[in-house]
C-alpha positions in Angstrom: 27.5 -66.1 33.3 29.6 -63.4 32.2 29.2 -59.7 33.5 28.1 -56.9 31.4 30.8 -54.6 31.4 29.3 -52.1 28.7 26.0 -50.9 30.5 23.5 -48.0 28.8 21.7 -45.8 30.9 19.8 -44.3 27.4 17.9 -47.4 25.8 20.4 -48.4 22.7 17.4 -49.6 21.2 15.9 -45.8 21.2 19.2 -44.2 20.2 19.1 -46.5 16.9 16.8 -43.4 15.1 19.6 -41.6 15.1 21.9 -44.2 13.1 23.3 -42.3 10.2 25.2 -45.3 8.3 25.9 -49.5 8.8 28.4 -49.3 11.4 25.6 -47.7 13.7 27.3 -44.9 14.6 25.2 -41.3 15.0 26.4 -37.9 15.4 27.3 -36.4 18.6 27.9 -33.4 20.0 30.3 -34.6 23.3 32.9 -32.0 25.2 31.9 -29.5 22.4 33.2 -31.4 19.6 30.7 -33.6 16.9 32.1 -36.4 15.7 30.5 -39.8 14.5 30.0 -42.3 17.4 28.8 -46.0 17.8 25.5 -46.5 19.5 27.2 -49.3 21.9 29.4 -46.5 23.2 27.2 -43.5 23.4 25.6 -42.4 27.1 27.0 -45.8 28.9 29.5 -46.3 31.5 31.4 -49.4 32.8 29.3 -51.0 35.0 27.0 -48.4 35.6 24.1 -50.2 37.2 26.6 -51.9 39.9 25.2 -52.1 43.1 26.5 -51.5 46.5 25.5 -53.2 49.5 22.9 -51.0 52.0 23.6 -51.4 55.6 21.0 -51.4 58.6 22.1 -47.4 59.0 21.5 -46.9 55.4 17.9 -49.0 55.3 16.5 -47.1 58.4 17.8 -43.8 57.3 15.6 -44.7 53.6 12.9 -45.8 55.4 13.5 -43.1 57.9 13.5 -40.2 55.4 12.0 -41.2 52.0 9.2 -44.2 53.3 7.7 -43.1 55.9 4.6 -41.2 54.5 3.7 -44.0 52.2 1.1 -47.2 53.0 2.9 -50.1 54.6 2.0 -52.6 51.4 4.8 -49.9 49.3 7.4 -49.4 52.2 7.0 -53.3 52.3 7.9 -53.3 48.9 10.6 -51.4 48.2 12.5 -53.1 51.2 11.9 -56.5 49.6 14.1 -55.0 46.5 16.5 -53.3 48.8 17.1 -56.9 50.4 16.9 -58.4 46.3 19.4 -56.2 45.3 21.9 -57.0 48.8 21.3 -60.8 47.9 24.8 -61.2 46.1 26.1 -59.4 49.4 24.6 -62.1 51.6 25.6 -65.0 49.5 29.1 -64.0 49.6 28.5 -63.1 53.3 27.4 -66.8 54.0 29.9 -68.0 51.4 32.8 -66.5 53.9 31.5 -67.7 56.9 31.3 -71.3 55.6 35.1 -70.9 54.2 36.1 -69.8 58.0 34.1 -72.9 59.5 35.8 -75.0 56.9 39.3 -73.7 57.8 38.6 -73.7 61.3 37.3 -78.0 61.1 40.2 -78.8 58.9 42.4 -76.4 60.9 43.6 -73.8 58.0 42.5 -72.6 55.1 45.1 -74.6 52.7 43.9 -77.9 54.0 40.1 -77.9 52.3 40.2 -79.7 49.2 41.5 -77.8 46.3 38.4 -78.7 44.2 35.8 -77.1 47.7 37.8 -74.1 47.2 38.0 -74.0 43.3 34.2 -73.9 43.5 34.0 -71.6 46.6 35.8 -69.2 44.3 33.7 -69.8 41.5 30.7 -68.9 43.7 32.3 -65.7 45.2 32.6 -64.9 41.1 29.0 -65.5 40.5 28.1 -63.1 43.3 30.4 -60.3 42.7 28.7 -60.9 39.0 25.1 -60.9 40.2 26.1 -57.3 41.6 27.3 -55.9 38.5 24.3 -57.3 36.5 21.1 -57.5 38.2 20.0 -53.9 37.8 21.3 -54.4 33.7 18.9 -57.3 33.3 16.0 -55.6 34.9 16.3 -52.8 32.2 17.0 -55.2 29.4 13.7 -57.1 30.4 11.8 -54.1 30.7 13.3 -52.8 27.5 12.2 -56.0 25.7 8.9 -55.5 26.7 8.5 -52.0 25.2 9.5 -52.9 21.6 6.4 -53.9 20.7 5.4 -50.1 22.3 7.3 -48.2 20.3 6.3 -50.1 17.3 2.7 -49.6 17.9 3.8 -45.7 18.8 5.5 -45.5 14.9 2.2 -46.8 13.5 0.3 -44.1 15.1 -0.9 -46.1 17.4 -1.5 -46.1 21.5 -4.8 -48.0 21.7 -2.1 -49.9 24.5 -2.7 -46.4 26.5 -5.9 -46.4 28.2 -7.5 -45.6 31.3 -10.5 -48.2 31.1 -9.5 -50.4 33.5 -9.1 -49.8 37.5 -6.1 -50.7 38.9 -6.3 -52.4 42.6 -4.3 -55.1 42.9 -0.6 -55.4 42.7 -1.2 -58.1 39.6 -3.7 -55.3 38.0 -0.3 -53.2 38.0 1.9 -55.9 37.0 -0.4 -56.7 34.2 -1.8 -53.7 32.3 0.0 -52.6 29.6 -0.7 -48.7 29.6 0.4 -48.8 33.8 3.5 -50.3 32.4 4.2 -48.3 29.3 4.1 -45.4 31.5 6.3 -46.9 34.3 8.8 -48.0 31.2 9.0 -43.9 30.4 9.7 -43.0 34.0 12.6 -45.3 34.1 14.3 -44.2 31.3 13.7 -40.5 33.0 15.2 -41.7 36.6 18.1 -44.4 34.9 20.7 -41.8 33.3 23.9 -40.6 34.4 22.5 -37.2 35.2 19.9 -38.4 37.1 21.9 -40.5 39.4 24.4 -37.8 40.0 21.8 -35.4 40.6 19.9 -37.0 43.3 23.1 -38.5 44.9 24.3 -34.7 45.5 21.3 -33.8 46.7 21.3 -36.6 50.0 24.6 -35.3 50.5 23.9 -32.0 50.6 21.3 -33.0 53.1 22.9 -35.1 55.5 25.4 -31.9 55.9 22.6 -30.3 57.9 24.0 -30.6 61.8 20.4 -31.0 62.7 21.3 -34.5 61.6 23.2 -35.4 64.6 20.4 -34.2 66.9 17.7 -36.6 65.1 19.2 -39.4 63.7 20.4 -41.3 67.0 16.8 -40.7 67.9 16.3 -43.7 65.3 19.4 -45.4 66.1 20.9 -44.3 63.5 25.0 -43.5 62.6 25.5 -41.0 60.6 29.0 -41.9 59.6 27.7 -45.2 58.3 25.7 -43.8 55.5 26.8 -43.4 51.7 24.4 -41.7 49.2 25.9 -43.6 46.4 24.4 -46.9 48.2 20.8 -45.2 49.0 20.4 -43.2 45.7 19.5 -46.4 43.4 16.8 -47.5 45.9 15.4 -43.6 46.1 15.2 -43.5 42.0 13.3 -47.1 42.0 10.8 -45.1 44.4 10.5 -42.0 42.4 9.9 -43.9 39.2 7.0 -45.9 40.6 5.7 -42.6 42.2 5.7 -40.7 39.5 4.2 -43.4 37.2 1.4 -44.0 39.6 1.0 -40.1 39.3 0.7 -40.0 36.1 -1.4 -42.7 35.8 -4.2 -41.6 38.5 -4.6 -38.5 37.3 -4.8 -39.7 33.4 -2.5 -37.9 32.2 -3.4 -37.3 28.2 -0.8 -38.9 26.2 -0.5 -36.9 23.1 1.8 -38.1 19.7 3.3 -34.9 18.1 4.6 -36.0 14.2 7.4 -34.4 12.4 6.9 -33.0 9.2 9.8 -30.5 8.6 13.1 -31.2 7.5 14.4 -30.3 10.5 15.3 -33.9 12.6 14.3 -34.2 16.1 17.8 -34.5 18.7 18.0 -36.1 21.7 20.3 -36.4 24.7 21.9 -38.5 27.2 19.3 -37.2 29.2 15.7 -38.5 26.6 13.1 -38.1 29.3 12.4 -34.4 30.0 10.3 -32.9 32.7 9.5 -29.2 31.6 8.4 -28.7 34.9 11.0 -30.0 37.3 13.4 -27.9 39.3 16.7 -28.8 38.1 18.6 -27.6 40.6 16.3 -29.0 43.7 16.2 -32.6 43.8 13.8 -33.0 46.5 11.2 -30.0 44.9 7.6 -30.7 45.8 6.9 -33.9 44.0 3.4 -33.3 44.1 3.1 -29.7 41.9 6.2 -31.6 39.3 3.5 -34.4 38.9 0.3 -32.4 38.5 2.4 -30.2 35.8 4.5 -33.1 35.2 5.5 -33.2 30.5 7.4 -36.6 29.2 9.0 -35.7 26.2 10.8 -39.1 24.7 12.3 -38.2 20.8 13.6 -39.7 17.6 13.3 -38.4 14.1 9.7 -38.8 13.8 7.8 -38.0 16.2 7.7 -36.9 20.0 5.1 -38.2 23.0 4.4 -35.3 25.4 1.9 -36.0 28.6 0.1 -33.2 29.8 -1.5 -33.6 33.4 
């Protein structure tokens, strides 16, 4: 297993409607300056989706601040994946304690066997690489399975997107393809750079507020022990499945808007657009973005737009 270095937070897949010869490259506009660019390096970042461990402080404070109003089945939930995505931090957690006990038995470190510790290291190397790539992968699988989407889409067709069937399990969710096509949008709205920075700033901005220091050991909580970069990941998983969910109960009308000028369509590091978001207020009321709440995902053909 090797780690994915090179990691796109804008589908490469999507960006290849903008491909203006055989070496894949498009035209971008970047720091003022256009200049032909290769897909694989266009709106990625070395090891973007890396995660960080999330300490007890930093779970409580999530749950604390961003799980508390929801049903116990989805707080459940999302701190199953915070605990999936801290797995290579407990491997490598257990894999240290069992070196110590080692050391300790055999009375150093340089005493185990050089072929224990040759694989000891290779599974600390495995870990640190489940950490870089297990948020990649999750894309690229969800990313395979919109292909066939966005094929059906450049056919004119969304027969995929319908409201017939009820939703009420968590297998009616994981199962139906227009609750999925949706969710698939709202990831690629809540994945980018922008995203990421903009909600990041926005917890610390908040935990700046003294009131903080009054409340939080309430919860025994430390202050000092929290980093938004580590909680900001987990807090985009939960607005994507929110804001699907939103769109999807209120049946939001998907409509397909076609092209026919000579005037291309662009598109940006940032594809997913909500016309009615505040931009500069990360935590706006969720509720009056979502009931006004337009997706507006390009290429040089046509444009989806959801009005709810």
């Amino acid at each position: 297993m090797q780690a994915r270095k090179n990691q796109h937070y804008v589908w490469e897949h999507y960006l290849k409607a903008w491909v203006c010869n055989e070496q894949n490259e498009i035209w971008s506009s970047h720091n003022g300056r256009v200049s032909r660019r290769p897909i694989s390096r266009i709106a990625s970042a070395e090891y973007f989706y890396e995660v960080k461990p999330v300490n007890d402080d930093e779970k409580k404070f999530f749950q604390f601040l961003f799980l508390h109003h929801y049903p116990k089945d989805v707080q459940d939930a999302m701190l199953r994946y915070i605990d999936i995505l801290n797995t290579p931090f407990r491997l490598n957690d257990e894999l240290i304690l069992a070196i110590h006990l080692a050391a300790i038995k055999l009375g150093e470190y340089n005493k185990i066997p050089e072929d224990m510790r040759k694989e000891l290291e290779q599974l600390k190397t495995k870990n640190d690489i489940m950490a870089k790539n297990i948020v990649e992968e999750r894309h690229g699988e969800a990313e395979t399975r919109a292909v066939k989407w966005f094929n059906a889409l450049k056919n004119k067709n969304m027969d995929f997107h319908n409201f017939e069937k009820p939703l009420v399990t968590v297998n009616d969710y994981l199962t139906n393809e227009g609750y999925n096509f949706i969710l698939f949008i709202c990831m690629q709205y809540f994945r980018t750079k922008k995203a990421s920075e903009r909600f990041s700033n926005a917890i610390k901005k908040s935990l700046k507020n003294p009131e903080w220091n009054n409340i939080l050991p309430h919860y025994k909580i430390d202050i000092k022990n929290i980093s938004p970069e580590n909680i900001t990941p987990h807090f985009l998983r939960l607005n994507e499945i929110e804001t699907a969910s939103g769109l999807w109960a209120s049946k939001a009308n998907l409509t397909l808007l076609m092209n026919d000028t000579s005037c291309p369509f662009i598109t940006s590091d940032q594809p997913v657009i909500n016309l009615k978001a505040d931009y500069q207020n990360a935590f706006a009321n969720k509720k009056d973005v979502l009931e006004n709440y337009i997706n507006n995902t390009t290429n040089n053909d046509y444009t989806m737009v959801w009005l709810q």
